[in-house]
C-alpha positions as CSV (number, residue, x, y, z in Angstrom):
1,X,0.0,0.0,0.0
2,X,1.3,3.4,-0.7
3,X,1.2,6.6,1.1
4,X,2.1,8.7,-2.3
5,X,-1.5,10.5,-1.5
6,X,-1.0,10.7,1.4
7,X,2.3,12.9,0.7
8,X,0.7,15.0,-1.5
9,X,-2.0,16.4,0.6
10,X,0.7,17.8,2.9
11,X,2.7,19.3,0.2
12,X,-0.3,21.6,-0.9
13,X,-1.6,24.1,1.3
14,X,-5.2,24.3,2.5
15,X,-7.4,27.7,1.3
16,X,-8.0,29.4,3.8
17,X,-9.7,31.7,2.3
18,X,-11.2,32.9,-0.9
19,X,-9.8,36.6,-0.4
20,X,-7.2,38.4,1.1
21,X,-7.7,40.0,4.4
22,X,-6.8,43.4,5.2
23,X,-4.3,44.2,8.2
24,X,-2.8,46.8,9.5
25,X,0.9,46.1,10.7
26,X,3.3,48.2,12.8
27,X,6.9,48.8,12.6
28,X,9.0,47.0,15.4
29,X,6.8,44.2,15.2
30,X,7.0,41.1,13.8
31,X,4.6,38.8,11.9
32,X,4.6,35.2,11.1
33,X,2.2,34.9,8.1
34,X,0.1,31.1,7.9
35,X,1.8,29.6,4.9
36,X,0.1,26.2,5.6
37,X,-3.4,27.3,5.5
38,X,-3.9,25.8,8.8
39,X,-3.9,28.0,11.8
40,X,-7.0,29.0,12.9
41,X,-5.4,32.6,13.2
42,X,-5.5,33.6,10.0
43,X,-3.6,34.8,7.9
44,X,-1.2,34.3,10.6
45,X,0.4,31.3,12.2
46,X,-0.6,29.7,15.6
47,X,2.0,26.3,15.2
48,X,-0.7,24.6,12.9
49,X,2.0,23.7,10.2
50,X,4.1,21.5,12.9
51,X,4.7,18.2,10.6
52,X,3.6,19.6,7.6
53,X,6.7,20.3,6.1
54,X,5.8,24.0,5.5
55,X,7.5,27.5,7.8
56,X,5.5,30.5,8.7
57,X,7.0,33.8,6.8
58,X,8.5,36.3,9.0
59,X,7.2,40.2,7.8
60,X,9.2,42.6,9.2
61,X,7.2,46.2,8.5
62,X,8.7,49.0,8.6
63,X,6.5,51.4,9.1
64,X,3.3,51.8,10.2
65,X,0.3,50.6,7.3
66,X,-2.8,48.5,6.1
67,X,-1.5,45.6,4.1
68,X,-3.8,42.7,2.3
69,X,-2.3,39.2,2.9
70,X,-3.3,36.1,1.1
71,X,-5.6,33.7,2.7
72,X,-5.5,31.3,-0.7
73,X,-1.9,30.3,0.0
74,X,-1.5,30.6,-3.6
75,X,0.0,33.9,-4.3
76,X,3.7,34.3,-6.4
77,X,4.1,37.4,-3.9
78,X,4.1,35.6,-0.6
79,X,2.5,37.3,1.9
80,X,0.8,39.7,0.2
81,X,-2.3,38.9,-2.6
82,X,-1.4,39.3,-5.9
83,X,-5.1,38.6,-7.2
84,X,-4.3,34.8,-7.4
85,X,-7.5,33.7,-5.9
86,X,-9.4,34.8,-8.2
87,X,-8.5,32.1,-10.5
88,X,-9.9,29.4,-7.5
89,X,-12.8,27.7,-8.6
């Protein structure tokens, strides 16, 4: 019996969400975006991903503004939407 399916359902990461969610992000702080699609404190990570084979990304700001991250996971411009979900059916 293989596991090949098995594999690939943790190499793709879950939608989260069918648009991006606006947030507003201070310098000094730092972010870990959900890359996995799996924290339940979207779009950012709460340890979800552990086993999954995917990291959180790290978003430094600097400076003080609103920002539109992707909840689709399937962005080229990781964290931010580049209008990829669009194209989810």
């Amino acid at each position: 019996m293989s596991n090949e399916g098995d594999h690939s359902a943790m190499s793709q990461a879950r939608v989260a969400g069918r648009e991006p969610m606006g947030v507003e992000v201070e310098a000094g702080k730092v972010y870990f975006w959900c890359a996995c699609g799996r924290s339940a404190k979207q779009p950012f990570c709460d340890g979800s991903h552990k086993g999954t084979g995917f990291a959180p990304l790290k978003l430094e700001p600097e400076a003080v503004r609103k920002v539109f991250l992707c909840c689709c996971k399937q962005t080229g411009n990781p964290p931010f939407c580049d209008g990829s979900h669009k194209a989810l059916i």
